[in-house]
N, C-alpha and C positions, 0 to 999 in steps of 0.2 A: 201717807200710808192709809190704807184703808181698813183693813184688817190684821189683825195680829197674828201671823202665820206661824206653823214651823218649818222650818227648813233643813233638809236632810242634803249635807253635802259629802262628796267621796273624793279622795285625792285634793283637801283642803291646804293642804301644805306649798302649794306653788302658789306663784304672785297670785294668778285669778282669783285664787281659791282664797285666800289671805284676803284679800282687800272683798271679795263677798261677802265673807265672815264679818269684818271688823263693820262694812256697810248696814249691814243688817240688825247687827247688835245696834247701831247706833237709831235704827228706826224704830227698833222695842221688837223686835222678831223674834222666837222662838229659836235658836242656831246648834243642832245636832252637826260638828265635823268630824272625819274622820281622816288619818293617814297612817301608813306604816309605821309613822314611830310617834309618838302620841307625846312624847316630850318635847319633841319641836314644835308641834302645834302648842300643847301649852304655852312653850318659851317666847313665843311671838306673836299670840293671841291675850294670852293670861288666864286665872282658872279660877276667878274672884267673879266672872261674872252670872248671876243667878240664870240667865236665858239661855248661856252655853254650856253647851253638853260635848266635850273633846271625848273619842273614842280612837282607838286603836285598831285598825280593819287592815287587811292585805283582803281586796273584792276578790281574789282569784278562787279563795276559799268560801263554798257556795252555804256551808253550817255556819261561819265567821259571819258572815253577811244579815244571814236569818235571824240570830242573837243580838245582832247590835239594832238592827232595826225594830225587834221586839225590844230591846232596852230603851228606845227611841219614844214609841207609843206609849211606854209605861212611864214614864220620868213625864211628859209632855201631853197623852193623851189621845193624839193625833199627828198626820203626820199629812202637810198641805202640800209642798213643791218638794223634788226628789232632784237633786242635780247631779250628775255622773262625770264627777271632773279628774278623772282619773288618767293617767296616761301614761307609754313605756315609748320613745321611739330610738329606731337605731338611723345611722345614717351608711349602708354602703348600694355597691351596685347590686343587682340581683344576683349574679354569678358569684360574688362573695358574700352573701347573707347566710349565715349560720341558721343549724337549724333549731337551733335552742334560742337563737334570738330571735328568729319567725313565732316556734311557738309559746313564746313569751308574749311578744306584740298580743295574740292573739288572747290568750289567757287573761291579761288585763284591759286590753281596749275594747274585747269584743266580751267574752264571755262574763269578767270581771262585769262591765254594765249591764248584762244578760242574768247576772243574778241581783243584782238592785234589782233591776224592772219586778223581775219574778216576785222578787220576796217582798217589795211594794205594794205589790199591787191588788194583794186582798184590803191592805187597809185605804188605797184610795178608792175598791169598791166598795167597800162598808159604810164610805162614807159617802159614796156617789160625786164623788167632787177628788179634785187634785190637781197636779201641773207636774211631767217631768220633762226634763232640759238637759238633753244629751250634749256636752260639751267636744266638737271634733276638731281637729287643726285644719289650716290652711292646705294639706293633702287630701282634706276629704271632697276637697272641689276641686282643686287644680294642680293635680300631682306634680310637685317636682321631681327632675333629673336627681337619685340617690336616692329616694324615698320611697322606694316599693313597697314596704314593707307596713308605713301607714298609711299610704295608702289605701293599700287594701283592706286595712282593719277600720281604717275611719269610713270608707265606702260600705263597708258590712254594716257598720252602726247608725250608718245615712239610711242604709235599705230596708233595717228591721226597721228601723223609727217611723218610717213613710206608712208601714204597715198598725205600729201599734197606735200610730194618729186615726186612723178609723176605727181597732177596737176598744181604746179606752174611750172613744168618744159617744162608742154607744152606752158609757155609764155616767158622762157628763164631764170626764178627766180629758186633761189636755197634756200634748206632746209639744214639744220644741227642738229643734238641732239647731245649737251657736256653733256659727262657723267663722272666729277669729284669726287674724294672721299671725305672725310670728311675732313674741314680743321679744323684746331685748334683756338678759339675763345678767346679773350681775357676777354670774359663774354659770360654767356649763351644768345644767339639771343633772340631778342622780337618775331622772329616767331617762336621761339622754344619750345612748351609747355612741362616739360617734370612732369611726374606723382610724388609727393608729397608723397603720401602714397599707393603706390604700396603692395599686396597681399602679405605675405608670400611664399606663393604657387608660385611667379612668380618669384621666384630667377635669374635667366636668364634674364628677363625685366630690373631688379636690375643694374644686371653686366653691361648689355648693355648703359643705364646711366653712370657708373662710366668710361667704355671707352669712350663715348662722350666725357666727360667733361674732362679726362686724355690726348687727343689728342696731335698729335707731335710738337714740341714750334716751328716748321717752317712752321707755317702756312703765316707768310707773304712772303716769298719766293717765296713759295708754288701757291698763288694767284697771286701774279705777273707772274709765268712763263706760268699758265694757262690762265689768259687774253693774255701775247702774242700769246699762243699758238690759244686761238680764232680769234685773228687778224689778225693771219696770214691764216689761215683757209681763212676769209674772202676773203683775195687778190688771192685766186688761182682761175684758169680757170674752174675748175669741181671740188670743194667742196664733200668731202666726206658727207655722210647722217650721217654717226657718228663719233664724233674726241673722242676717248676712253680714259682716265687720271687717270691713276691708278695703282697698283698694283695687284689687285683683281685678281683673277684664275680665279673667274666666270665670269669676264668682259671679259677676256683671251678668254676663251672658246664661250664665246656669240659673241664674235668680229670673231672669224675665220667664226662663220657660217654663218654671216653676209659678210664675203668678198666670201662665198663659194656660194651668191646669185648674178646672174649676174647683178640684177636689182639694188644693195646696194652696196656699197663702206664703208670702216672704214678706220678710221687711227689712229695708236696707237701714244699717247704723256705720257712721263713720268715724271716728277719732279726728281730733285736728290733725293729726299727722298723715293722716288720710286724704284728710279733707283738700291741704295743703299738694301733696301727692297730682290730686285727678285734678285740681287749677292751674297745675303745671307742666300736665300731660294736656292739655288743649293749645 
């Protein structure tokens, strides 16, 4: 480690977000996390440790947001990387998508990290220095069949990012978007809605379901090597705009055009399981 950071994380309570945390602490890091229920992060984190600081946030709430991150700089001082790991997704076809669960999607994946950034971001101009690391899934690059709906929100959170990578950098702060594939879950997630009685007609929504839920049994591996792989992102002098994680061909293909922009930088990280994957696809 090179310096002693604080790190503000949102939507801590899922694997990622858990093994970031626990990483962190373990390097002497400053660790501000937050989730909806504040007792499961204590319960699986602990609250004995002096550098973490567990809060209670739902991001949808734009006043909730602004308070905890003022609590943040006050207990800590300062506030160095901003990670946005927060997430809501549903799984159906577009003609059955509710519209409370559209704008739900939106309320947490878009605007929920729309007010981090905001309420951030006077303190990482105060300071002329910072890092935020918008965390999006595997729909923000390569939609799947049943996934409309994050798609769309992860592709919102792709477009502003692209944007606030050129105006935080004229105060010396840096942006990131991690775009991880799907892990494997030891239960389906509470932000996971996934459709119950799905159409006949929608056989392909069906499938896509049963590969969710069949996912590879290394997912805690998996999360672990990808939060190092964000931490380390963190410590480098010029931060790629996207650290790509995956196996995906369309992530492949979207990364090279990405490096073939002067103005965007990527850098590919793979997991063994990955790795494993694209030696078996040749």
């Amino acid at each position: 480690m090179n310096t002693k950071k604080t790190w503000f994380i949102s939507g801590a309570n899922n694997e990622l977000g858990i093994s970031l945390v626990k990483q962190l602490l373990q390097l002497g890091h400053n660790v501000a996390a937050t989730s909806p229920n504040i007792y499961d992060l204590i319960q699986t984190i602990g609250d004995d440790h002096p550098a973490f600081l567990p809060l209670q946030l739902d991001t949808a709430s734009d006043s909730a947001v602004a308070q905890v991150l003022k609590s943040v700089n006050e207990v800590f001082g300062r506030i160095d990387v901003v990670v946005n790991n927060g997430s809501y997704s549903t799984n159906r076809s577009v003609s059955l998508q509710l519209r409370k669960e559209t704008n739900r999607h939106f309320e947490k994946n878009v605007f929920g990290t729309l007010h981090v950034i905001r309420r951030a971001m006077p303190y990482l101009q105060a300071q002329q220095s910072g890092h935020i690391i918008n965390i999006v899934s595997d729909e923000g690059v390569n939609a799947a069949i049943g996934w409309a709906p994050d798609a769309a929100a992860k592709h919102a959170v792709m477009g502003f990012s692209e944007v606030l990578y050129k105006d935080a950098g004229a105060f010396g702060a840096h942006v990131t978007v991690v775009t991880p594939g799907s892990f494997c879950h030891a239960s389906v997630p509470e932000s996971l809605i996934i459709s119950k009685r799905p159409l006949e007609a929608y056989d392909a929504v069906k499938s896509s379901h049963v590969k969710y839920l069949q996912a590879s049994a290394l997912q805690a591996t998996s999360t672990c090597r990808v939060a190092m792989g964000i931490i380390d992102v963190a410590e480098e002098d010029n931060p790629p705009l996207y650290l790509v994680v995956g196996n995906s061909s369309g992530k492949e293909v979207k990364a090279v055009k990405w490096q073939s922009e002067a103005a965007y930088a990527a850098k590919f990280f793979y997991t063994p399981a990955d790795y494993g994957a694209l030696i078996g696809s040749n």
